[in-house]
Structures are given as structure tokens and as C-alpha cells.
N, C-alpha and C positions, 0 to 999 in steps of 0.2 A: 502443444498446449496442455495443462493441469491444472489443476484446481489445488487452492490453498487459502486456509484459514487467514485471512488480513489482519489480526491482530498480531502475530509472529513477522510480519515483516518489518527488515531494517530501513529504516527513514534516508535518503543518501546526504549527504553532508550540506548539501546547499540546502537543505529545507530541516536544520535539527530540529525544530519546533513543533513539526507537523504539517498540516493544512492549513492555507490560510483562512480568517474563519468566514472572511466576507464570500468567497470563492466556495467555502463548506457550504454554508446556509442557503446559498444561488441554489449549488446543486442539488441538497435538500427541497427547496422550494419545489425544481423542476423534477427531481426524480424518486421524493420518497426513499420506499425503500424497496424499490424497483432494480431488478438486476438486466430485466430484457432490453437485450439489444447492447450492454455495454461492455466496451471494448475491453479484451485482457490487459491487465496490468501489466507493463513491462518492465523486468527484473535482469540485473547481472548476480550471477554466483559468486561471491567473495570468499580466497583463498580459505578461509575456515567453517564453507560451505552455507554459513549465512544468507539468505535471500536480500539483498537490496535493492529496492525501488528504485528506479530510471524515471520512470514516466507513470502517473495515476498515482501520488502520493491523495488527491481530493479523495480518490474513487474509492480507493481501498478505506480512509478513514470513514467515510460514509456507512460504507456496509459494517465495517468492524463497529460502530458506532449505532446505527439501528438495529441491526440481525444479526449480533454477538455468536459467533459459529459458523455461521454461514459462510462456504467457499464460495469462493469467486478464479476466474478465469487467470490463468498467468502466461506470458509468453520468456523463457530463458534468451536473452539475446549473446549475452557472451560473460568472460570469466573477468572477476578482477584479481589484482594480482597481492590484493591488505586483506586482512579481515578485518570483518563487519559487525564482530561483537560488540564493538566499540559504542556502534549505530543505536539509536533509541528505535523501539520499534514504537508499530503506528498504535497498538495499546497504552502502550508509556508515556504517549502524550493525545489519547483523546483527550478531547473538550468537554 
């Protein structure tokens, strides 16, 4: 596990948009801009080293969206085999 800036990650293709925002504002609701206790963001590495999002596309828009800078937690789970230049990251479509 490392830490990384959530504005530089890639969105993965099923979610080009972002977070959804009914699911954003929930977790706002519940968590502020509180990072204790939340679970790493889990990430595959794309062929041109890119980070993209698997799983916590809400999470990461959260923090990238209150505490602009602030890392947050990642876990690498495995490689893809495209790059992910392509991908928007999750600054490219905050709300």
C-alpha cells in the first residue's frame, strides 16, 4: 500500500463521468472530509504506467474534491494490458 494524490487518477471506463453524484453527496453527508478509517482505493497499472481506478472511484472523488492535495491510501492489485492516457482522471470531472 502507498499513498497518492486522487486527483491524477484514471477513471476506468465503466464510470467515464466520474462519481455518481447522488452516491457523492451520501458520502459527503456521512464522511466530510474525514479520511479515518477509509479503505484504500483499489488500482490496476495500465500498460503506460497510468493509475486506474478498480474500485473507490466515490472515495477518491471526495477527497480530491474537499482536500485538494491530500493523499489517500492505494492498493496495486494487477497490470492492464492498454493504456490509460485515454482515461479522464478524477480532477477532469470533479463536480
Amino acid at each position: 500500500m502507498f499513498f497518492v494524490d486522487p486527483r491524477g487518477l484514471r477513471l476506468p471506463p465503466s464510470r467515464p463521468f466520474g462519481a455518481d453524484p447522488a452516491t457523492l453527496h451520501r458520502q459527503i453527508a456521512r464522511h466530510g472530509k474525514s479520511t479515518a478509517g477509509m479503505p484504500s482505493v483499489i488500482l490496476f497499472r495500465a500498460s503506460d504506467g497510468e493509475l486506474v481506478i478498480y474500485d473507490g472511484v466515490t472515495r477518491a472523488t471526495r477527497i480530491a474534491k474537499l482536500l485538494p492535495g491530500e493523499l489517500i491510501p492505494v492498493e496495486i492489485i494487477g497490470d492492464l494490458s492498454t493504456p490509460g492516457a485515454s482515461y479522464p482522471t478524477v480532477e477532469e470531472k470533479l463536480p
